[in-house]
N, C-alpha and C positions, 0 to 999 in steps of 0.2 A: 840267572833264572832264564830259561827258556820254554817257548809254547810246548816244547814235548813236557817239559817239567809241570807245566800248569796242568794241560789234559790229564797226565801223570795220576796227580793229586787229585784233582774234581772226583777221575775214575776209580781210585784206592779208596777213598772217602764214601763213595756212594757203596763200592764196595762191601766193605768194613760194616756201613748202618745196614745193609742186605742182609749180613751175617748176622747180625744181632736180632734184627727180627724173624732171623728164623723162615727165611723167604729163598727158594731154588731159585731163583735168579742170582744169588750171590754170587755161584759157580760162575757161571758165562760172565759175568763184568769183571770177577778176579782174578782171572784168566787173562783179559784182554788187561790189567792193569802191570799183571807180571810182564805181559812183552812189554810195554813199556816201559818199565824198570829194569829190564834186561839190556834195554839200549842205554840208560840213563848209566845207568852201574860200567858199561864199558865205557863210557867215556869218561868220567872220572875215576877208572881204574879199583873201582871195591868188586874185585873179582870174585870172592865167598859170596858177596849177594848178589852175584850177575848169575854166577850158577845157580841161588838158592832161588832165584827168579824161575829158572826153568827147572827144579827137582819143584818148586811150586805149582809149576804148571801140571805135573805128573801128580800132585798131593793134589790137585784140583781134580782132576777126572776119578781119583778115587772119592774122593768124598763126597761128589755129586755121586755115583752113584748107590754110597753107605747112606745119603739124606735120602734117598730115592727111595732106598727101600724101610727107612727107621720114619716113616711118617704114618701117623693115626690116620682113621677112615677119612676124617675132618680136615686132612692134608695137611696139620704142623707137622713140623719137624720134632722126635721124641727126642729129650736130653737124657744122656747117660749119666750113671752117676761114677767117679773115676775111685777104683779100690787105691789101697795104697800102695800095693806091692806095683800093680801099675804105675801109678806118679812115680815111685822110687827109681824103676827101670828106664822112665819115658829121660828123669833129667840125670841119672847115671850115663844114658846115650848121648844125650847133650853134650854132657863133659868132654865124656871121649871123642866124642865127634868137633869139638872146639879143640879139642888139643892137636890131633891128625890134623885138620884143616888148617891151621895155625901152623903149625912146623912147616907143610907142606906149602903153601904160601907166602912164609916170611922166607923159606929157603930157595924158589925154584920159580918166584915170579914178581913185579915190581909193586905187589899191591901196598899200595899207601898206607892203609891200618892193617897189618895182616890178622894179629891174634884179636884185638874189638869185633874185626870184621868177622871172623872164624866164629868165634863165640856167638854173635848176634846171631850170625845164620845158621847155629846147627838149635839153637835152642830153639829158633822159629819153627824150623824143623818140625822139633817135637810140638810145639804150640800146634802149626797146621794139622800134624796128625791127631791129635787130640780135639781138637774142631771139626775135623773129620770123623771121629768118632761120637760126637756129640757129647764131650765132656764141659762139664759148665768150667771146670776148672782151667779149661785152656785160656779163658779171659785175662786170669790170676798171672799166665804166665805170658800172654802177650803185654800188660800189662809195665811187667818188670822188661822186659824186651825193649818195649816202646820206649821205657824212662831212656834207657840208651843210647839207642839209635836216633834219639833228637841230641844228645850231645854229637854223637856220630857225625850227624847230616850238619850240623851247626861247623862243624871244623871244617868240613869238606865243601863250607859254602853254599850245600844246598838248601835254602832259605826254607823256601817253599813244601821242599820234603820235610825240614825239620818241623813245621809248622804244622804239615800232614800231620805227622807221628805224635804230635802233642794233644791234634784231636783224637787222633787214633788212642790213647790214652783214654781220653773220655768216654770214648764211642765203646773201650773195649770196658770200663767199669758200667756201664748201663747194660752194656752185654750180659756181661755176670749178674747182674741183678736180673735183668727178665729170664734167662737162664736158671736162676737162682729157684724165680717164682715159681715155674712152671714144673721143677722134680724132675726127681726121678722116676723113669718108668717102669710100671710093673714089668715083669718077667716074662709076662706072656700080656698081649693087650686084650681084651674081652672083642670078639665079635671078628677077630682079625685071622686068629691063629696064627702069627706073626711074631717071632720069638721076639723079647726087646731088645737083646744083643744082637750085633751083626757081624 
Protein backbone atom coordinates (compact mmCIF):
# COMPACT_ATOMS: atom_id res chain seq x y z
CA UNK A 1 0.00 0.00 0.00
CA UNK A 2 1.23 3.37 -0.92
CA UNK A 3 0.20 7.27 -0.53
CA UNK A 4 -0.19 7.24 -4.48
CA UNK A 5 -2.49 4.09 -3.76
CA UNK A 6 -4.57 5.71 -0.96
CA UNK A 7 -5.06 9.38 -2.84
CA UNK A 8 -5.75 6.78 -5.66
CA UNK A 9 -8.82 5.37 -4.03
CA UNK A 10 -10.28 8.54 -1.85
CA UNK A 11 -10.27 10.17 -5.74
CA UNK A 12 -11.94 6.82 -7.65
CA UNK A 13 -14.36 6.80 -4.87
CA UNK A 14 -15.50 10.47 -4.66
CA UNK A 15 -15.30 9.90 -8.35
CA UNK A 16 -17.74 6.99 -8.71
CA UNK A 17 -20.53 8.88 -5.87
CA UNK A 18 -20.13 12.03 -8.62
CA UNK A 19 -21.16 9.73 -11.30
CA UNK A 20 -24.12 8.45 -9.48
CA UNK A 21 -25.54 11.64 -8.56
CA UNK A 22 -25.47 12.69 -11.79
CA UNK A 23 -23.22 15.70 -11.07
CA UNK A 24 -20.42 17.36 -14.07
CA UNK A 25 -17.93 17.39 -11.75
CA UNK A 26 -17.51 13.67 -12.02
CA UNK A 27 -15.66 14.40 -15.34
CA UNK A 28 -12.63 16.47 -13.86
CA UNK A 29 -12.06 14.13 -10.58
CA UNK A 30 -12.18 10.80 -13.03
CA UNK A 31 -9.91 12.05 -15.09
CA UNK A 32 -7.43 12.95 -12.38
CA UNK A 33 -8.10 9.39 -10.83
CA UNK A 34 -7.26 7.69 -14.18
CA UNK A 35 -3.63 9.41 -14.09
CA UNK A 36 -3.36 7.98 -11.13
CA UNK A 37 -4.08 4.48 -12.02
CA UNK A 38 -2.06 4.95 -14.87
CA UNK A 39 1.00 5.14 -12.59
CA UNK A 40 -0.31 2.44 -10.17
CA UNK A 41 -1.07 -0.16 -13.25
CA UNK A 42 2.71 0.45 -14.52
CA UNK A 43 4.15 -0.41 -11.60
CA UNK A 44 2.69 -3.50 -11.05
CA UNK A 45 2.69 -4.36 -14.51
CA UNK A 46 -1.42 -4.84 -15.47
CA UNK A 47 -0.78 -3.08 -18.73
CA UNK A 48 -4.56 -3.57 -20.29
CA UNK A 49 -5.54 -1.37 -17.36
CA UNK A 50 -2.68 1.14 -17.64
CA UNK A 51 -3.77 1.70 -21.28
CA UNK A 52 -7.49 1.45 -20.28
CA UNK A 53 -6.47 4.36 -17.81
CA UNK A 54 -5.69 6.65 -20.65
CA UNK A 55 -8.41 5.34 -23.51
CA UNK A 56 -10.37 6.43 -20.17
CA UNK A 57 -9.07 9.63 -20.10
CA UNK A 58 -10.28 9.97 -23.81
CA UNK A 59 -13.92 8.22 -22.75
CA UNK A 60 -13.84 11.10 -20.29
CA UNK A 61 -13.65 14.29 -22.42
CA UNK A 62 -16.34 12.68 -24.54
CA UNK A 63 -18.86 12.16 -22.01
CA UNK A 64 -18.37 15.39 -20.32
CA UNK A 65 -19.16 16.89 -23.24
CA UNK A 66 -22.45 14.19 -24.31
CA UNK A 67 -23.62 15.17 -20.19
CA UNK A 68 -22.99 18.84 -21.40
CA UNK A 69 -25.31 18.72 -23.83
CA UNK A 70 -28.12 15.84 -22.47
CA UNK A 71 -28.92 18.07 -19.30
CA UNK A 72 -32.68 19.59 -18.60
CA UNK A 73 -33.22 23.40 -18.19
CA UNK A 74 -32.92 22.35 -14.38
CA UNK A 75 -29.14 21.23 -15.10
CA UNK A 76 -29.62 17.24 -14.38
CA UNK A 77 -28.18 15.07 -16.17
CA UNK A 78 -31.15 13.15 -18.75
CA UNK A 79 -30.67 9.04 -18.52
CA UNK A 80 -31.04 7.25 -21.60
CA UNK A 81 -32.76 4.29 -22.01
CA UNK A 82 -30.19 1.39 -23.66
CA UNK A 83 -32.14 -0.54 -26.85
CA UNK A 84 -31.14 -3.87 -27.13
CA UNK A 85 -29.60 -4.22 -30.22
CA UNK A 86 -27.26 -1.60 -28.52
CA UNK A 87 -26.43 -3.64 -25.30
CA UNK A 88 -25.98 -6.81 -27.73
CA UNK A 89 -23.36 -4.77 -29.85
CA UNK A 90 -21.87 -2.73 -26.84
CA UNK A 91 -20.84 -6.49 -25.04
CA UNK A 92 -20.22 -8.41 -28.55
CA UNK A 93 -17.26 -5.36 -28.64
CA UNK A 94 -16.32 -6.34 -25.29
CA UNK A 95 -15.68 -9.97 -26.34
CA UNK A 96 -13.75 -9.18 -29.04
CA UNK A 97 -11.95 -6.60 -27.60
CA UNK A 98 -11.01 -9.08 -24.56
CA UNK A 99 -9.77 -11.58 -26.83
CA UNK A 100 -7.33 -9.20 -29.24
CA UNK A 101 -6.15 -7.68 -26.04
CA UNK A 102 -5.57 -10.98 -24.52
CA UNK A 103 -3.56 -12.72 -27.18
CA UNK A 104 -1.83 -9.42 -27.80
CA UNK A 105 -0.55 -9.14 -24.20
CA UNK A 106 -0.26 -12.70 -23.12
CA UNK A 107 2.05 -12.87 -26.31
CA UNK A 108 4.22 -9.79 -26.77
CA UNK A 109 4.54 -8.23 -23.12
CA UNK A 110 5.25 -9.51 -19.37
CA UNK A 111 1.73 -8.69 -18.17
CA UNK A 112 0.98 -10.75 -15.01
CA UNK A 113 -2.87 -11.43 -15.70
CA UNK A 114 -2.88 -10.88 -19.33
CA UNK A 115 -6.35 -12.41 -20.58
CA UNK A 116 -8.43 -11.24 -16.63
CA UNK A 117 -6.70 -8.06 -17.31
CA UNK A 118 -7.85 -7.96 -21.25
CA UNK A 119 -11.38 -8.82 -20.42
CA UNK A 120 -11.80 -6.37 -17.40
CA UNK A 121 -10.60 -3.48 -19.49
CA UNK A 122 -12.22 -3.85 -22.68
CA UNK A 123 -15.63 -4.42 -20.88
CA UNK A 124 -14.99 -1.32 -18.83
CA UNK A 125 -14.62 0.11 -21.94
CA UNK A 126 -17.87 -0.48 -22.96
CA UNK A 127 -19.28 0.26 -19.41
CA UNK A 128 -17.58 3.90 -19.80
CA UNK A 129 -19.23 4.41 -23.04
CA UNK A 130 -22.34 3.61 -21.91
CA UNK A 131 -22.08 6.12 -18.99
CA UNK A 132 -21.26 8.39 -21.41
CA UNK A 133 -24.21 7.97 -23.07
CA UNK A 134 -26.32 8.01 -20.22
CA UNK A 135 -27.47 4.54 -20.14
CA UNK A 136 -28.74 3.50 -16.62
CA UNK A 137 -27.63 0.04 -17.68
CA UNK A 138 -23.95 0.70 -17.55
CA UNK A 139 -24.32 0.35 -13.67
CA UNK A 140 -25.38 -3.42 -14.36
CA UNK A 141 -22.19 -3.80 -16.16
CA UNK A 142 -19.77 -2.04 -14.11
CA UNK A 143 -21.20 -3.91 -11.54
CA UNK A 144 -20.15 -7.41 -12.87
CA UNK A 145 -16.68 -5.63 -13.69
CA UNK A 146 -16.21 -4.64 -10.37
CA UNK A 147 -17.05 -8.32 -8.88
CA UNK A 148 -13.75 -9.00 -10.74
CA UNK A 149 -11.52 -6.71 -10.45
CA UNK A 150 -11.52 -6.99 -6.60
CA UNK A 151 -10.52 -10.51 -7.05
CA UNK A 152 -8.02 -9.12 -9.54
CA UNK A 153 -6.61 -6.25 -7.19
CA UNK A 154 -6.72 -8.99 -4.26
CA UNK A 155 -4.07 -11.30 -5.96
CA UNK A 156 -2.01 -8.43 -7.17
CA UNK A 157 -1.92 -7.20 -3.43
CA UNK A 158 -3.45 -4.16 -4.01
CA UNK A 159 -5.55 -4.01 -0.82
CA UNK A 160 -6.63 -0.83 -0.97
CA UNK A 161 -7.76 -0.85 -4.76
CA UNK A 162 -9.47 -4.03 -3.97
CA UNK A 163 -11.34 -2.41 -1.30
CA UNK A 164 -12.04 0.63 -3.73
CA UNK A 165 -13.71 -1.83 -6.16
CA UNK A 166 -15.85 -3.42 -3.48
CA UNK A 167 -17.30 -0.12 -2.67
CA UNK A 168 -17.37 0.65 -6.20
CA UNK A 169 -19.87 -2.27 -6.17
CA UNK A 170 -22.01 -0.48 -3.97
CA UNK A 171 -21.64 2.87 -5.08
CA UNK A 172 -22.31 1.48 -8.78
CA UNK A 173 -25.99 -0.53 -7.35
CA UNK A 174 -27.35 2.86 -5.91
CA UNK A 175 -26.29 4.28 -9.27
CA UNK A 176 -28.67 2.13 -10.94
CA UNK A 177 -31.31 2.70 -8.60
CA UNK A 178 -31.27 6.68 -8.83
CA UNK A 179 -30.64 6.18 -12.40
CA UNK A 180 -33.38 3.77 -12.44
CA UNK A 181 -35.65 6.38 -10.71
CA UNK A 182 -35.27 9.25 -12.75
CA UNK A 183 -36.20 7.43 -16.64
CA UNK A 184 -36.11 7.55 -19.45
CA UNK A 185 -36.14 10.78 -21.42
CA UNK A 186 -38.72 11.88 -23.59
CA UNK A 187 -37.42 12.25 -27.38
CA UNK A 188 -37.61 15.70 -27.58
CA UNK A 189 -37.55 17.58 -23.94
CA UNK A 190 -40.46 20.38 -23.73
CA UNK A 191 -39.18 23.99 -23.52
CA UNK A 192 -35.65 22.84 -24.68
CA UNK A 193 -35.94 21.83 -28.41
CA UNK A 194 -33.04 19.53 -27.56
CA UNK A 195 -33.29 16.10 -29.06
CA UNK A 196 -32.96 13.40 -26.09
CA UNK A 197 -30.45 11.49 -27.90
CA UNK A 198 -27.05 12.77 -28.61
Amino acid sequence: MSMLEIIAVAVSFLGIWLTAKRKMLCWPVNLLACALYFRIFLDVRLYADMVLQALFGIAIFYGWILWARGKEDEGDIVVQRLPVVRAAAGLAAGAIGAVTIGWFTSRFTSAALPWMDAALSSFSLVAQYWTARRHAASWLLWIMVDIFYVGMFAFKELWLTAGLYGAMILLAVQGYRRWQQVGAAPAVRPHSGVQGEV
